[in-house]
C-alpha positions as CSV (number, residue, x, y, z in Angstrom):
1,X,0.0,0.0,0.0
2,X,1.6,3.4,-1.1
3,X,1.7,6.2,1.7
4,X,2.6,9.8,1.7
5,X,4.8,11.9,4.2
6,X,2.9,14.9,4.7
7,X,4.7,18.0,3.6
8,X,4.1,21.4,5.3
9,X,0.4,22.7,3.7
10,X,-0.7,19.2,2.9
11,X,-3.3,17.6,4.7
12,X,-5.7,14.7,3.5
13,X,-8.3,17.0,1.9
14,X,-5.3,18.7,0.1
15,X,-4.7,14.7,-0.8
16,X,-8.0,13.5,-2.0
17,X,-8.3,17.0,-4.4
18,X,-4.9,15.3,-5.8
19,X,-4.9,11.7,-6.0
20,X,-9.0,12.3,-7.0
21,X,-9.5,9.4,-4.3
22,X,-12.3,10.1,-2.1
23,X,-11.6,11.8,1.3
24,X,-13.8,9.3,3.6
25,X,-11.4,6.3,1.8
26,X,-8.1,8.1,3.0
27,X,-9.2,8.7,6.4
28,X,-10.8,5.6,7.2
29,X,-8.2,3.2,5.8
30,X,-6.8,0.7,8.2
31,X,-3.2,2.0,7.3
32,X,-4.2,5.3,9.3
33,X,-5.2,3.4,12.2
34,X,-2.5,5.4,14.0
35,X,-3.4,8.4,13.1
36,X,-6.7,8.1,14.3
37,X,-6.0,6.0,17.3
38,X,-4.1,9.2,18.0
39,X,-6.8,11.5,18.2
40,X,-5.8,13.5,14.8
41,X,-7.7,15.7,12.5
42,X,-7.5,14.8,9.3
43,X,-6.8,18.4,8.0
44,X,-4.6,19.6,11.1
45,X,-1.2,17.4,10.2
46,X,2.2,17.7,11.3
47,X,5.1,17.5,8.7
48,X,6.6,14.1,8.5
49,X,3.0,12.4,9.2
50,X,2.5,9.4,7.3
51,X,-0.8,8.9,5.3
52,X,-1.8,5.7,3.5
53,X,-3.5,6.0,0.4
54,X,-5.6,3.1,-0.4
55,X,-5.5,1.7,-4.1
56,X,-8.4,3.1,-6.2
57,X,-11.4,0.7,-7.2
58,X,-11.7,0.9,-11.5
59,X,-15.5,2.3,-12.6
60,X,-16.5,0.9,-15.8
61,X,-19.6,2.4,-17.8
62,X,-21.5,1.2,-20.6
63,X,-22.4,3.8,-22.7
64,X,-22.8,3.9,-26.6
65,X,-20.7,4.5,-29.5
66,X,-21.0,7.5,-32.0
67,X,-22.3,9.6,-28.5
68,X,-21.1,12.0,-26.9
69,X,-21.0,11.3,-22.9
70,X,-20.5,13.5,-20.1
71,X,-18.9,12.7,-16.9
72,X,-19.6,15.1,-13.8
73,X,-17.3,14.7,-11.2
74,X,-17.5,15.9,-7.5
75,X,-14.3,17.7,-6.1
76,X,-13.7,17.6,-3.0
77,X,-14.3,20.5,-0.2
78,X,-12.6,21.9,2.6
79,X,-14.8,24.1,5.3
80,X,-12.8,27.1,6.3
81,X,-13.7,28.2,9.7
82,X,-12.6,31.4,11.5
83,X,-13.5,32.9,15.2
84,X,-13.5,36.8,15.0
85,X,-12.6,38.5,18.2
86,X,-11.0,41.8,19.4
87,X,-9.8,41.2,23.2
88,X,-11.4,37.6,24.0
89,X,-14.8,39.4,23.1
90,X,-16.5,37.5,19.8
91,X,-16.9,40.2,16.7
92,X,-20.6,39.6,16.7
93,X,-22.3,40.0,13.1
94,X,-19.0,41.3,11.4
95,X,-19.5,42.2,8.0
96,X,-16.8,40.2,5.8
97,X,-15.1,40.0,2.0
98,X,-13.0,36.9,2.2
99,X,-11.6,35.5,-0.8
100,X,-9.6,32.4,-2.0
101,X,-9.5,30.0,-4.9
102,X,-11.2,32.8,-7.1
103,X,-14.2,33.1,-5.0
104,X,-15.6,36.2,-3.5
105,X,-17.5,35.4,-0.5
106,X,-19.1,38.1,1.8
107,X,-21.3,37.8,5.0
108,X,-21.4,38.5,8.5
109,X,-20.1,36.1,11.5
110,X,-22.6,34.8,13.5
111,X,-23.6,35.8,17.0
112,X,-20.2,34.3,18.6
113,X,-18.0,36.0,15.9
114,X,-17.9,32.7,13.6
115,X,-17.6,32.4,10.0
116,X,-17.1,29.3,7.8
117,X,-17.2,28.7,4.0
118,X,-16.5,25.7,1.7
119,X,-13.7,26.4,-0.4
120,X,-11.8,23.8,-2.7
121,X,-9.8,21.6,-1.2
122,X,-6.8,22.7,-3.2
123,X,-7.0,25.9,-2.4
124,X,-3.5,27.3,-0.2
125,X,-4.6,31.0,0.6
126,X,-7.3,33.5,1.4
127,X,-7.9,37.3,2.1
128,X,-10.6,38.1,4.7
129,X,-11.4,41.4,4.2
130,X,-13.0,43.7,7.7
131,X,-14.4,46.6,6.2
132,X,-16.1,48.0,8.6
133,X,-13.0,48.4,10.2
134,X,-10.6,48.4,7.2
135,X,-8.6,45.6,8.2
136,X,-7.0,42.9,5.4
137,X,-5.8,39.3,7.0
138,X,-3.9,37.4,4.4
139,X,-4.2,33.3,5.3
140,X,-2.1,30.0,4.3
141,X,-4.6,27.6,4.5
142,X,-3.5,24.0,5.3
143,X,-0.2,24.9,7.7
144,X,-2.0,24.4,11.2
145,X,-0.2,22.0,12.9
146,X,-1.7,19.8,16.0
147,X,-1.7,21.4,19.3
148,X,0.5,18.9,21.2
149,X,3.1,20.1,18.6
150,X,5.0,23.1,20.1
151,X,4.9,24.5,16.8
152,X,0.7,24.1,16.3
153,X,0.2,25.6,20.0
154,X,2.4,29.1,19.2
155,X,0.3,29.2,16.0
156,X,-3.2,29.3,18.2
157,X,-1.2,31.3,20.7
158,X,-0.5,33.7,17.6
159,X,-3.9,33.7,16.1
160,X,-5.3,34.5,20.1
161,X,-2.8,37.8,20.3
162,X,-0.6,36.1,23.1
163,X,2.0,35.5,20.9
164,X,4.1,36.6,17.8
165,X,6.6,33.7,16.4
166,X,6.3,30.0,15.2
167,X,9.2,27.9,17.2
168,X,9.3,24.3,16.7
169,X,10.6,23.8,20.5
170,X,9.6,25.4,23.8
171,X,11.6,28.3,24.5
172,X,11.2,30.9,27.5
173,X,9.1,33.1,25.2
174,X,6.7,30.4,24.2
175,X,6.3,28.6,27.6
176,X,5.6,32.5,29.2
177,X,2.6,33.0,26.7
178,X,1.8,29.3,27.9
179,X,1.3,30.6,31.1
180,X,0.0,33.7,30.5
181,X,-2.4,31.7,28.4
182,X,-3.3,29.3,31.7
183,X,-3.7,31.6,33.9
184,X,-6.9,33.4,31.8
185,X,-8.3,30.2,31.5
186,X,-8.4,29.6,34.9
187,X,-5.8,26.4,34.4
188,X,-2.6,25.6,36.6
189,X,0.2,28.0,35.2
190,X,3.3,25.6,34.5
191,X,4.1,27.2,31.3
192,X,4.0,22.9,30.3
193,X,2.2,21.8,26.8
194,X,0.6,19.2,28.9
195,X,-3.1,17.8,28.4
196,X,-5.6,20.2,29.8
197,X,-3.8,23.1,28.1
198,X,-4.0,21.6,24.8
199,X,-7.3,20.9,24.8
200,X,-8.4,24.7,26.1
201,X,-6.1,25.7,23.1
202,X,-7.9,23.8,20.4
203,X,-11.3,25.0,22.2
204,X,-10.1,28.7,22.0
205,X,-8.5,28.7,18.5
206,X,-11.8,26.4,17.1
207,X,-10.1,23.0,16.3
């Protein structure tokens, strides 16, 4: 069975838009047992994850000669959520402009700041436009990384404010937005990536 290393940006939406394999057949395959067993998303992977990819079941069709047949195909769709705030209060029923993959989108996040939209799974960037406020956010789309990863819990830290670079190992910088990060959440302040804190990250940041 062929597998896949993920690379930074990759995740197995990215994967099924690729390998035209259908997303639920990736996930699901007994070769990404682990993966699950682990407690992963399936679009929030770390570099250097390993994804099997199942071998693809032929389709036959029988359809006449001198015709003309058309075959529709279904691409596969990522949901692009985002939790607007402005200090730890939601941004409720925020007019919006966001963009990416060519599409224009525009709305208003819901009572608790949220917005999502379903964008093409091979899509890597998007513009979210605030202009009631005239702000611009420019987004890579597929580069979260899980939260036990000290690199995917600065990234939340980032998108909450508390934060401002992207280290792969703890640091003193890090592990003090850690517990500055605790301590509003009411958790014991260690400054430690341990279990409790990862799981208020992932509530906070949305996934």
């Amino acid at each position: 069975m062929p597998t896949h290393k993920i690379k930074p940006g990759e995740c197995v939406s990215s994967l099924a838009e690729r390998t035209w394999l259908p997303f639920d057949a990736i996930w699901n395959d007994p070769g990404n047992r682990a993966l699950r067993d682990a407690g992963r998303d399936p679009n929030v992977l770390a570099p250097g994850d390993e994804v099997a990819l199942p071998r693809p079941d032929p389709r036959t069709f029988e359809v006449g000669t001198d015709c003309v047949h058309c075959f529709r195909v279904s691409r596969p769709r990522a949901m692009f959520r985002l939790r607007l705030q402005r200090n730890g209060e939601p941004l409720a029923g925020e007019p919006y402009v966001l963009t990416a993959g060519g599409q224009v989108l525009e709305g208003a996040a819901d009572g608790d700041g949220r917005l999502e939209a379903a964008l093409s799974a091979d899509v890597t960037t998007a513009t979210l436009v605030l202009p009631g406020r005239g702000e611009r956010y420019e987004f890579e789309l597929g580069h979260l990384e899980p939260a036990d990863r000290w690199r995917g819990a600065a990234q939340r830290l980032r998108s909450l404010g508390l934060y401002h670079a992207e280290p792969s190992t703890p640091d003193e910088g890090i592990q003090r937005a850690l517990r500055h990060f605790q301590a509003l959440r009411g958790l014991e302040v260690t400054g430690a990536l341990d279990e409790p804190t990862i799981a208020a990250l992932q509530e906070a940041h949305g996934c």
